[in-house]
CHARMM-style PDB file with segment names, atoms N, HN, CA, C and O in Angstrom:
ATOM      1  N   UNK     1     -10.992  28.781  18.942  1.00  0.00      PROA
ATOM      2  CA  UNK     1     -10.572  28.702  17.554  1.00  0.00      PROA
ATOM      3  C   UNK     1      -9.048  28.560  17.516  1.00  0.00      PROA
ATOM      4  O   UNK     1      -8.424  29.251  18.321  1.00  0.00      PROA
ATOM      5  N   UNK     2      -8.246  27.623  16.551  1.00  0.00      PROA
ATOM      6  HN  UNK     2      -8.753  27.062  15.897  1.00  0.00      PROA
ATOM      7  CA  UNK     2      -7.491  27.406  16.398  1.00  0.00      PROA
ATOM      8  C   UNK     2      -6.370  28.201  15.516  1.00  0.00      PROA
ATOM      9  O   UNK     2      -6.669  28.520  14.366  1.00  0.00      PROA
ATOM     10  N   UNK     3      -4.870  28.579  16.130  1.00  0.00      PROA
ATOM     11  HN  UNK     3      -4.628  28.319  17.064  1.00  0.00      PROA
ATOM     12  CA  UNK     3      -4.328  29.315  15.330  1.00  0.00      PROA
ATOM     13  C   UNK     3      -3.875  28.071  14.194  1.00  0.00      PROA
ATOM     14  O   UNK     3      -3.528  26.956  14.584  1.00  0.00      PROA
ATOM     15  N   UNK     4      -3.943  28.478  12.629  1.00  0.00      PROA
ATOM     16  HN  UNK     4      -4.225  29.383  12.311  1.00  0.00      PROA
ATOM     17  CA  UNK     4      -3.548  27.239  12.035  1.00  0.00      PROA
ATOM     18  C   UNK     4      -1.947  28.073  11.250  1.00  0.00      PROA
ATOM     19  O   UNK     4      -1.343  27.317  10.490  1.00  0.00      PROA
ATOM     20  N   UNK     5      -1.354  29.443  11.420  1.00  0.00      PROA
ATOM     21  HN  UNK     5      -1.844  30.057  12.038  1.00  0.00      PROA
ATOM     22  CA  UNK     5      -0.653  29.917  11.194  1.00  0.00      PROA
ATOM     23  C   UNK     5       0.765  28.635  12.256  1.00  0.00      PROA
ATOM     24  O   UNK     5       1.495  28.068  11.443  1.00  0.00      PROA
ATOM     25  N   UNK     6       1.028  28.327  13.470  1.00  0.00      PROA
ATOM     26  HN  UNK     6       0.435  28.787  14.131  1.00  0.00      PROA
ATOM     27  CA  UNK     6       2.038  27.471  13.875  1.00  0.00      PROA
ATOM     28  C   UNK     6       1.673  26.394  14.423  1.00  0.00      PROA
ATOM     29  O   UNK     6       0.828  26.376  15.318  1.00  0.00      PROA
ATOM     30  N   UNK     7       2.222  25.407  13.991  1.00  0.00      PROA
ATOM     31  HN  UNK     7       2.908  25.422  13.263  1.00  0.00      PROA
ATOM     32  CA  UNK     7       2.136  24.080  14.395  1.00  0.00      PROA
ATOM     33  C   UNK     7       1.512  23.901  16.062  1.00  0.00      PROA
ATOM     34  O   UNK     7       1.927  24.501  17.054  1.00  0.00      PROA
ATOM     35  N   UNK     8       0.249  22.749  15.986  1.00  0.00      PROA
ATOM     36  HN  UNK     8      -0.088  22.262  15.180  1.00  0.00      PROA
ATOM     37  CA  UNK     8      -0.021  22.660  17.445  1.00  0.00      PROA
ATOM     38  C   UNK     8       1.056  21.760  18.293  1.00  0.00      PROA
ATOM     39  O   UNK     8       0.854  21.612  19.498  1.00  0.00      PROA
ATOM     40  N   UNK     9       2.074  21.225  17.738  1.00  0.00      PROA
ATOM     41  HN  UNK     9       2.238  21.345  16.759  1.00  0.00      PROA
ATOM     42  CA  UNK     9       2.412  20.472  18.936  1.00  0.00      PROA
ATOM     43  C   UNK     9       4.604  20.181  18.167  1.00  0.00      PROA
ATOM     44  O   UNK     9       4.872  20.629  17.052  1.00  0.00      PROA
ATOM     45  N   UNK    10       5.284  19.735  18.679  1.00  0.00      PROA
ATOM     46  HN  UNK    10       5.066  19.370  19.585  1.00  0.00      PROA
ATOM     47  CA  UNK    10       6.639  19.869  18.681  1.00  0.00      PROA
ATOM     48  C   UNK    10       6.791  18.570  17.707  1.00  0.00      PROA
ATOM     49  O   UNK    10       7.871  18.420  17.137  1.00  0.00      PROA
ATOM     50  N   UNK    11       5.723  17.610  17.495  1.00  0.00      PROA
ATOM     51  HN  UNK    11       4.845  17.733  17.959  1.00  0.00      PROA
ATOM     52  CA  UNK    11       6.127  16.075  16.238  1.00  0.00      PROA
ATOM     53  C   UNK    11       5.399  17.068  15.060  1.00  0.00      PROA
ATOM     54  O   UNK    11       6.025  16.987  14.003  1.00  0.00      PROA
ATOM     55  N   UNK    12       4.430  17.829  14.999  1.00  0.00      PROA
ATOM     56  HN  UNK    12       3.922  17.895  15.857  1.00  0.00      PROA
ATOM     57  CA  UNK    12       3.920  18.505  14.074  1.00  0.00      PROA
ATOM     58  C   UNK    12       4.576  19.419  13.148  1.00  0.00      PROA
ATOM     59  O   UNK    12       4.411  19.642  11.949  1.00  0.00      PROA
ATOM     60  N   UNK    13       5.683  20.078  14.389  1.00  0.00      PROA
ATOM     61  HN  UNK    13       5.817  19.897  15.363  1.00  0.00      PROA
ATOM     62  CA  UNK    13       6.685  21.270  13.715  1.00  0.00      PROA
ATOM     63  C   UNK    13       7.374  20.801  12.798  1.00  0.00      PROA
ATOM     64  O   UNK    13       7.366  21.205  11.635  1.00  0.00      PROA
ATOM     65  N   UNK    14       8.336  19.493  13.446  1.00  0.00      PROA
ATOM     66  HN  UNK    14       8.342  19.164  14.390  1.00  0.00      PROA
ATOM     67  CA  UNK    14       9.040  18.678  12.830  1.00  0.00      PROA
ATOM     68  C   UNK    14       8.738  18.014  11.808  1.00  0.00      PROA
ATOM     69  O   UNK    14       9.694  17.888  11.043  1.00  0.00      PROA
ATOM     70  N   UNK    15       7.779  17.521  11.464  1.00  0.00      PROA
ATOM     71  HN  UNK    15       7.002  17.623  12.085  1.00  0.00      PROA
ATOM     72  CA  UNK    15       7.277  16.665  10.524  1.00  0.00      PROA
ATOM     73  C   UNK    15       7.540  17.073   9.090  1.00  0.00      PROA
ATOM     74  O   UNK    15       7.804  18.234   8.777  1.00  0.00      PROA
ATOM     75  N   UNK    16       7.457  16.061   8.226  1.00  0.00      PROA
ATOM     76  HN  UNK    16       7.242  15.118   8.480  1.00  0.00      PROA
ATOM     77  CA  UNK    16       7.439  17.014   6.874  1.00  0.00      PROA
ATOM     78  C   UNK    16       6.411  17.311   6.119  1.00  0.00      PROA
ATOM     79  O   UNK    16       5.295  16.793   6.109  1.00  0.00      PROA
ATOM     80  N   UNK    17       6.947  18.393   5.318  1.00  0.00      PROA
ATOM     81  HN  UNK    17       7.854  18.814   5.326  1.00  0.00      PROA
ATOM     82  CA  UNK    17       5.231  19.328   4.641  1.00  0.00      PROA
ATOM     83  C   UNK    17       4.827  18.567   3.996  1.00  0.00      PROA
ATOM     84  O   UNK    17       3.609  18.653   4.149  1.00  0.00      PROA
ATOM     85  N   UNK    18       5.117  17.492   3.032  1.00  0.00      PROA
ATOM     86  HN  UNK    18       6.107  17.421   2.907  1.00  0.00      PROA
ATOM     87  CA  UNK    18       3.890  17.010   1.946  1.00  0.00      PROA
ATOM     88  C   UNK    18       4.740  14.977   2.722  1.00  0.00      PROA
ATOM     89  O   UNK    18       5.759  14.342   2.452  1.00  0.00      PROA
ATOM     90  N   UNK    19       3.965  14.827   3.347  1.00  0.00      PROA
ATOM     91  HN  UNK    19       3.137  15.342   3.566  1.00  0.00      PROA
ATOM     92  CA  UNK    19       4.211  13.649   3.692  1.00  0.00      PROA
ATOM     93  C   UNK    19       2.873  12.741   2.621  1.00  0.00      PROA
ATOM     94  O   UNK    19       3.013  11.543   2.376  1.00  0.00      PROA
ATOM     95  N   UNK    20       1.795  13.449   2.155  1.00  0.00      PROA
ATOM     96  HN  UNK    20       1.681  14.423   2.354  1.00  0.00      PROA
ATOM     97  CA  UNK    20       1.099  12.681   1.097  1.00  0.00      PROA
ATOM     98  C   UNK    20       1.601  12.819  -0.031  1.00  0.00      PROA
ATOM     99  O   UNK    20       0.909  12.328  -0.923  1.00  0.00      PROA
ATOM    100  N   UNK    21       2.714  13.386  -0.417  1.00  0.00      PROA
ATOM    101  HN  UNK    21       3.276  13.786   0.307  1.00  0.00      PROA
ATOM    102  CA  UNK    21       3.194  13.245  -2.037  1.00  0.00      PROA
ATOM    103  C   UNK    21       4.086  13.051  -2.191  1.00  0.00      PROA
ATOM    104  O   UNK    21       5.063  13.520  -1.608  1.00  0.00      PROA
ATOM    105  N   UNK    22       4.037  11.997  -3.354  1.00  0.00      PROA
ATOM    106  HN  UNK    22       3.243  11.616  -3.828  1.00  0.00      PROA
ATOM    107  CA  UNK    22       5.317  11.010  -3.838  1.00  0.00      PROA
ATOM    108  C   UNK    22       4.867  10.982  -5.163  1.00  0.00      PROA
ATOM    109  O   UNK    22       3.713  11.138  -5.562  1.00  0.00      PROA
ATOM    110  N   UNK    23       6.015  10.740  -5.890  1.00  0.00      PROA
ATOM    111  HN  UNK    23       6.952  10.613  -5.566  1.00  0.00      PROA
ATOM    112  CA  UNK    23       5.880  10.050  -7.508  1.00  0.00      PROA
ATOM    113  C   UNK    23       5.542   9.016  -7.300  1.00  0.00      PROA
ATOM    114  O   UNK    23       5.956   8.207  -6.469  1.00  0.00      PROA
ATOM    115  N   UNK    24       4.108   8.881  -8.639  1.00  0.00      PROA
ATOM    116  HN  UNK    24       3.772   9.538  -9.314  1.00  0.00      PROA
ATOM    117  CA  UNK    24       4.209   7.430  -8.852  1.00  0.00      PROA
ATOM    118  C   UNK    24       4.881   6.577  -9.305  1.00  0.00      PROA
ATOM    119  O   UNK    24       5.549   7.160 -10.159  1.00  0.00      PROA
ATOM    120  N   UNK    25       5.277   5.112  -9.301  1.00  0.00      PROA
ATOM    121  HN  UNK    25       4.735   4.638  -8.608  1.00  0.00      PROA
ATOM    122  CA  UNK    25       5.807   4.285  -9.514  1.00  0.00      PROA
ATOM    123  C   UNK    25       6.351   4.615 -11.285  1.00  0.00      PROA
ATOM    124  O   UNK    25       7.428   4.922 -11.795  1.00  0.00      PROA
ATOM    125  N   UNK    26       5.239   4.408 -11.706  1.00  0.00      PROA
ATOM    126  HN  UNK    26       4.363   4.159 -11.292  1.00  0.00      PROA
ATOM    127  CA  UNK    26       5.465   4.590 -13.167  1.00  0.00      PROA
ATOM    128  C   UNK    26       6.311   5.530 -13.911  1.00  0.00      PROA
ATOM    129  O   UNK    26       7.199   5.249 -14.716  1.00  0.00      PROA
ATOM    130  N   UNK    27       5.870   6.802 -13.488  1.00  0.00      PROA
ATOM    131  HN  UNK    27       5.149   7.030 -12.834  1.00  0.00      PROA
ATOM    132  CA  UNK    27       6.943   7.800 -13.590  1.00  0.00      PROA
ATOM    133  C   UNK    27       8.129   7.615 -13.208  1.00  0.00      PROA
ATOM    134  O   UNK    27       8.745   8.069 -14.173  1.00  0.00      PROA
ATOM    135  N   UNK    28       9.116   7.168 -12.271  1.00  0.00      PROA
ATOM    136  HN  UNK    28       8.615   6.800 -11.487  1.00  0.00      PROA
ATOM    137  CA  UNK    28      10.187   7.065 -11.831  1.00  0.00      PROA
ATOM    138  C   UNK    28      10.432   5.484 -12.636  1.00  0.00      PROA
ATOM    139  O   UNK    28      11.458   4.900 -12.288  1.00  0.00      PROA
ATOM    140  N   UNK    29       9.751   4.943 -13.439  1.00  0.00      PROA
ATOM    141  HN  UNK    29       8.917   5.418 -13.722  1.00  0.00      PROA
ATOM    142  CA  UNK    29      10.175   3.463 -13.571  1.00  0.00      PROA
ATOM    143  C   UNK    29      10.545   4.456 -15.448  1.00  0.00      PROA
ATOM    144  O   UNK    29      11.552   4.246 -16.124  1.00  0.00      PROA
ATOM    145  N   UNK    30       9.955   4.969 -15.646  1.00  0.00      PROA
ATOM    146  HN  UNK    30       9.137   5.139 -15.097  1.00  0.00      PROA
ATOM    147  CA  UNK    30      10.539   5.440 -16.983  1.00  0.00      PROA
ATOM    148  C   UNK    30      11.756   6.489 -16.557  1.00  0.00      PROA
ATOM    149  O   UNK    30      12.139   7.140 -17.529  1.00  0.00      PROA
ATOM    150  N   UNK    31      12.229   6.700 -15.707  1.00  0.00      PROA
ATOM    151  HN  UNK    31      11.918   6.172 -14.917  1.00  0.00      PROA
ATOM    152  CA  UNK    31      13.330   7.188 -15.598  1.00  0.00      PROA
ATOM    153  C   UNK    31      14.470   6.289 -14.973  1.00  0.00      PROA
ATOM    154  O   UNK    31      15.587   6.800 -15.052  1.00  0.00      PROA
ATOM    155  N   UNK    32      14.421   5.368 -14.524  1.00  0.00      PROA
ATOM    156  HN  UNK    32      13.514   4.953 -14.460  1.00  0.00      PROA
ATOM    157  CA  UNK    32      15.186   4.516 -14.433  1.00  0.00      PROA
ATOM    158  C   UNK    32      16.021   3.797 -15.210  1.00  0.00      PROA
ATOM    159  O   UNK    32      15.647   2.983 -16.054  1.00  0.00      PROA
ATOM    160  N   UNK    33      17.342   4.119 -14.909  1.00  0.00      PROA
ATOM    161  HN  UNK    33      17.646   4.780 -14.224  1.00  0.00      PROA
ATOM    162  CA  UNK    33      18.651   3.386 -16.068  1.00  0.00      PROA
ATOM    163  C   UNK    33      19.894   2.692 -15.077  1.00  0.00      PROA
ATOM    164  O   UNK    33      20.635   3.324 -14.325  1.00  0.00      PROA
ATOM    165  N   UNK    34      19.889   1.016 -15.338  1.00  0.00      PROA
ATOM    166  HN  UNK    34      19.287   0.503 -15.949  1.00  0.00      PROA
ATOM    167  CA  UNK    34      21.153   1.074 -14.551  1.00  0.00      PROA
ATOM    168  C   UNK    34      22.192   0.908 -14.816  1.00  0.00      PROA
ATOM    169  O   UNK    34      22.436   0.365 -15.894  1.00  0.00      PROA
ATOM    170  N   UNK    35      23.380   1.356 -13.838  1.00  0.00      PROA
ATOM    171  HN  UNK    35      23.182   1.798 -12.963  1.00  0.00      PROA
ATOM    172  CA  UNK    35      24.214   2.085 -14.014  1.00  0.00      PROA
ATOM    173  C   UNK    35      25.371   0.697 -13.439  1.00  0.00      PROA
ATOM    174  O   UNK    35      25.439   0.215 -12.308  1.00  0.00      PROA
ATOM    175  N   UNK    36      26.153   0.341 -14.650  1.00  0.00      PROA
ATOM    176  HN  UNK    36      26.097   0.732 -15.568  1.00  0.00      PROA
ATOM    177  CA  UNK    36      27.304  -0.761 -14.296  1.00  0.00      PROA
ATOM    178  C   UNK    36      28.213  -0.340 -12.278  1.00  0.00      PROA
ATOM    179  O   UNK    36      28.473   0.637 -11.576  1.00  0.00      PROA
ATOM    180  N   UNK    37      28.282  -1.198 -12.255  1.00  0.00      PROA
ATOM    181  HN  UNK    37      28.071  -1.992 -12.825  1.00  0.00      PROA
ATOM    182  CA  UNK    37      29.084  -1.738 -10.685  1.00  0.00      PROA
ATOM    183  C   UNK    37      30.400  -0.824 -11.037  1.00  0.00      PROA
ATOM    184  O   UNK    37      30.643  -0.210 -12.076  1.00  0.00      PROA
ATOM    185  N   UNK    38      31.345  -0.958  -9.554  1.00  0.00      PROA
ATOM    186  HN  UNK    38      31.148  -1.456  -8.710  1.00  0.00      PROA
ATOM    187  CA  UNK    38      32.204  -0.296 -10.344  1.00  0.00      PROA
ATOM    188  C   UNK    38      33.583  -1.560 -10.452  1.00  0.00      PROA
ATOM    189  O   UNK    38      33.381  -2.637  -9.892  1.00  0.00      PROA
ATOM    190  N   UNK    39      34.722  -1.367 -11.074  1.00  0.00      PROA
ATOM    191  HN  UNK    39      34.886  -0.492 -11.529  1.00  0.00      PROA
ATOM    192  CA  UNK    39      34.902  -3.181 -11.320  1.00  0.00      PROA
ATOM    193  C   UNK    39      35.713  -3.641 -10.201  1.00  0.00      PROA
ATOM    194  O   UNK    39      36.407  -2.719  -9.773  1.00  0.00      PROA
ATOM    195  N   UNK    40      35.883  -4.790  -9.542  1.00  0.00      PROA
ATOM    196  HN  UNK    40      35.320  -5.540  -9.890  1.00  0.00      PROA
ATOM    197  CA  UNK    40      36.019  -5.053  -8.282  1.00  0.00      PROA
ATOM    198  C   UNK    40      37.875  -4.592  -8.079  1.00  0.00      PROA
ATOM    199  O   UNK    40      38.162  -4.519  -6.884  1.00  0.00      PROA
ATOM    200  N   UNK    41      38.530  -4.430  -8.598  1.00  0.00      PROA
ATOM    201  HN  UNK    41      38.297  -4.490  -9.568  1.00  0.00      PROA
ATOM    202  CA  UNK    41      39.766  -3.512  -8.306  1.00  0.00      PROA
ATOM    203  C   UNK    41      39.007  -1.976  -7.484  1.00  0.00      PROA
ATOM    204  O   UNK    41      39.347  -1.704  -6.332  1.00  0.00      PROA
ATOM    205  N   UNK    42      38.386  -1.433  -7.946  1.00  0.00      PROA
ATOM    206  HN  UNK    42      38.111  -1.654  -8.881  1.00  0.00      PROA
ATOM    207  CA  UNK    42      38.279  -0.403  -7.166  1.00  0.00      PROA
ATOM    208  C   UNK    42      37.847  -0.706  -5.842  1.00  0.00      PROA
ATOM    209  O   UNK    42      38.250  -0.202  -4.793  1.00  0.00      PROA
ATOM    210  N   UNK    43      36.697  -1.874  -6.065  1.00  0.00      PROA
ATOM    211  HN  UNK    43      36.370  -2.283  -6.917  1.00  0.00      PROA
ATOM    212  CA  UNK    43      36.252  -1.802  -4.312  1.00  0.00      PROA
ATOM    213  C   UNK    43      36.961  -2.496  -3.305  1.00  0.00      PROA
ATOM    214  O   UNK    43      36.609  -2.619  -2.132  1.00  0.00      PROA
ATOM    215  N   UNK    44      38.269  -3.067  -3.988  1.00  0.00      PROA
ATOM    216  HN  UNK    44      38.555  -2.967  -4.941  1.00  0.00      PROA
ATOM    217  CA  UNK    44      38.984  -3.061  -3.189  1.00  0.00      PROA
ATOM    218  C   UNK    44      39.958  -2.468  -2.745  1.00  0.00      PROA
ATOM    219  O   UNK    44      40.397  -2.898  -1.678  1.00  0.00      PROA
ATOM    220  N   UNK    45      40.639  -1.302  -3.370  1.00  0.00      PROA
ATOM    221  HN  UNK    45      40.282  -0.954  -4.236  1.00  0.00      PROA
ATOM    222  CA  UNK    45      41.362  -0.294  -3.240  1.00  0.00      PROA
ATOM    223  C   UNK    45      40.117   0.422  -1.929  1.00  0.00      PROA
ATOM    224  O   UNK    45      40.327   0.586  -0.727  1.00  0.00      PROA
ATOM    225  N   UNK    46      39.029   0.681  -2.611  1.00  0.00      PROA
ATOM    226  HN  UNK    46      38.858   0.547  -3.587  1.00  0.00      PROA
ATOM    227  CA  UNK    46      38.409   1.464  -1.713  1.00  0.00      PROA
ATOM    228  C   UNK    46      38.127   1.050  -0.151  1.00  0.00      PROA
ATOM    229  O   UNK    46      37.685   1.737   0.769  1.00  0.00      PROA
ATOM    230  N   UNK    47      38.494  -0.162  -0.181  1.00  0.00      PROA
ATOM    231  HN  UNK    47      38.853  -0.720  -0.929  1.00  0.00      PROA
ATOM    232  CA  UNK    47      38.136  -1.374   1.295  1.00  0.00      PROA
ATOM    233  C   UNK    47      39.475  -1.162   1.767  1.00  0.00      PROA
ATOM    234  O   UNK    47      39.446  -1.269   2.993  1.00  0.00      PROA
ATOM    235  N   UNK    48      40.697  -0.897   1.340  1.00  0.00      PROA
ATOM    236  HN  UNK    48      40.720  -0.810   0.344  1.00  0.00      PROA
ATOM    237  CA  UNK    48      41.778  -0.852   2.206  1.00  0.00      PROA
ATOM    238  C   UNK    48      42.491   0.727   2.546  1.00  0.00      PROA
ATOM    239  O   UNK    48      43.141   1.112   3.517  1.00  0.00      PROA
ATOM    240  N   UNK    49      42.135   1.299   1.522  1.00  0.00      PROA
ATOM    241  HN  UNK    49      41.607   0.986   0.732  1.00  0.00      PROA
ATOM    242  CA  UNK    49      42.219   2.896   1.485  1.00  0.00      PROA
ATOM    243  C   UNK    49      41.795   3.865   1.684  1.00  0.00      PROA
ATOM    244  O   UNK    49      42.238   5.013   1.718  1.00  0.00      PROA
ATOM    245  N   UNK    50      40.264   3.122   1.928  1.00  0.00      PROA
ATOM    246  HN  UNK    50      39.903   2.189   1.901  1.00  0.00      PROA
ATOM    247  CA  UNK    50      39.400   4.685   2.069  1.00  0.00      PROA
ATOM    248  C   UNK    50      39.073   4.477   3.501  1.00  0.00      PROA
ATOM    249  OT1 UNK    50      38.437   5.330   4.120  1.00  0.00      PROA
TER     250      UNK     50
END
């Protein structure tokens, strides 16, 4: 009989707990808003400065 209290094997430990659950599409598509660029002066400040 199997202990099911710790993982049988070291990819098992690691793994993640709800690898079957995700939002559906739909739900995350009604939360979705997009969000303007930022205006190309910054990304270039940010390309030589950062």
């Amino acid at each position: 009989m199997g202990n099911t209290e710790y993982p049988a094997t070291d990819l098992e430990a690691l793994a993640p707990r709800q690898v079957d659950k995700f939002f559906p599409a739909e739900w995350l598509g009604r939360l979705y808003e997009r969000l303007p660029g930022l205006p190309m002066i910054y990304m270039i400040l940010l390309k030589h400065c950062g």
